[in-house]
C-alpha positions as CSV (number, residue, x, y, z in Angstrom):
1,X,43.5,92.8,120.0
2,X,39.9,91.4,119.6
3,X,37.9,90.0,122.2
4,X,37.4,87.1,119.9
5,X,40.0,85.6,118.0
6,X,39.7,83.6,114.7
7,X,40.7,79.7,114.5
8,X,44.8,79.3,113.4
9,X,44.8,79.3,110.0
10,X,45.9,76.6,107.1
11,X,48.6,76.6,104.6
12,X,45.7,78.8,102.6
13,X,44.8,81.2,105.2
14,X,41.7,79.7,106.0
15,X,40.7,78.5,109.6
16,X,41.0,75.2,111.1
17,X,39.6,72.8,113.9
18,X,42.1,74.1,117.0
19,X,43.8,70.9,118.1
20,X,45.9,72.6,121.1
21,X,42.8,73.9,122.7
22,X,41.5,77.9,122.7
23,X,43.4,78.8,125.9
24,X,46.5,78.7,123.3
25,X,45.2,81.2,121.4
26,X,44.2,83.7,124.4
27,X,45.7,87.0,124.0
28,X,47.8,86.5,127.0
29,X,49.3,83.4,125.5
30,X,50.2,85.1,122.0
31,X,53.3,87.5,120.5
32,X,53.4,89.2,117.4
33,X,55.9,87.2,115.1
34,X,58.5,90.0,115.4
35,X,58.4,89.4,119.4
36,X,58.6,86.0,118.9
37,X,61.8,85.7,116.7
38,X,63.4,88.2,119.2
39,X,62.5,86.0,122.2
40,X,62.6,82.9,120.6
41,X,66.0,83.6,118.2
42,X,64.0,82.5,115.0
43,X,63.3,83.9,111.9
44,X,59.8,86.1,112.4
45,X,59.2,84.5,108.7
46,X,59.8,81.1,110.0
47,X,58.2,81.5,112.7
48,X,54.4,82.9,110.5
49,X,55.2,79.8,108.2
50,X,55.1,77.4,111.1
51,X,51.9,79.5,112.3
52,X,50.6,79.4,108.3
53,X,50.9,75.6,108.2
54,X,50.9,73.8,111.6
55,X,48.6,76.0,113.4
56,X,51.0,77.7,115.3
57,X,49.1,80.9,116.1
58,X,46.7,83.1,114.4
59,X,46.7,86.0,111.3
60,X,44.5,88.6,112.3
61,X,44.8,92.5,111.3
62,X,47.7,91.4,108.6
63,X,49.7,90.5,111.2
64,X,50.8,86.7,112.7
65,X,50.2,86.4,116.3
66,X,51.9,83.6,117.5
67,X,51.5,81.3,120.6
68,X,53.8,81.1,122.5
69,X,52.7,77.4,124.6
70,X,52.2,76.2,120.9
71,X,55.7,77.2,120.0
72,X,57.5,76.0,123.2
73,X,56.0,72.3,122.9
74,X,57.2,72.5,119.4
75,X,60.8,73.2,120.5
76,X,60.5,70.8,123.2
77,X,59.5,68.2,120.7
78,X,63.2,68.7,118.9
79,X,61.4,70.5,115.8
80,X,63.2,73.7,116.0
């Protein structure tokens, strides 16, 4: 991956203001949506729909990266 990643993107694609905080969005903090689903036991197109429209990770290369603190607050928060 890139040294510098782009802002999570909107419901259009388009980068946002980062609510959570860059250190989310670190490469260390981030699995491809495919990882994801098989760690997480979710959909991997759930999972880039959630990233798509609640700034769960970042699209970068065609591909959804998502983060994985960003995703584990949202499970603990009962909206899984």
């Amino acid at each position: 991956m890139a040294a510098s990643l782009p802002e999570p993107a909107d419901e259009k694609g388009v980068g946002t203001v980062d609510p959570l905080g860059a250190d989310d969005l670190a490469d260390g903090s981030l699995l491809d949506a495919t990882a994801a689903a098989e760690r997480f036991g979710y959909d991997r197109h759930t999972l880039a729909r959630w990233c798509r429209t609640e700034g769960l990770g970042i699209r970068q290369g065609g591909r959804w990266w998502v983060s994985v603190p960003r995703l584990q607050a949202r499970l603990a928060n009962g909206k899984g």
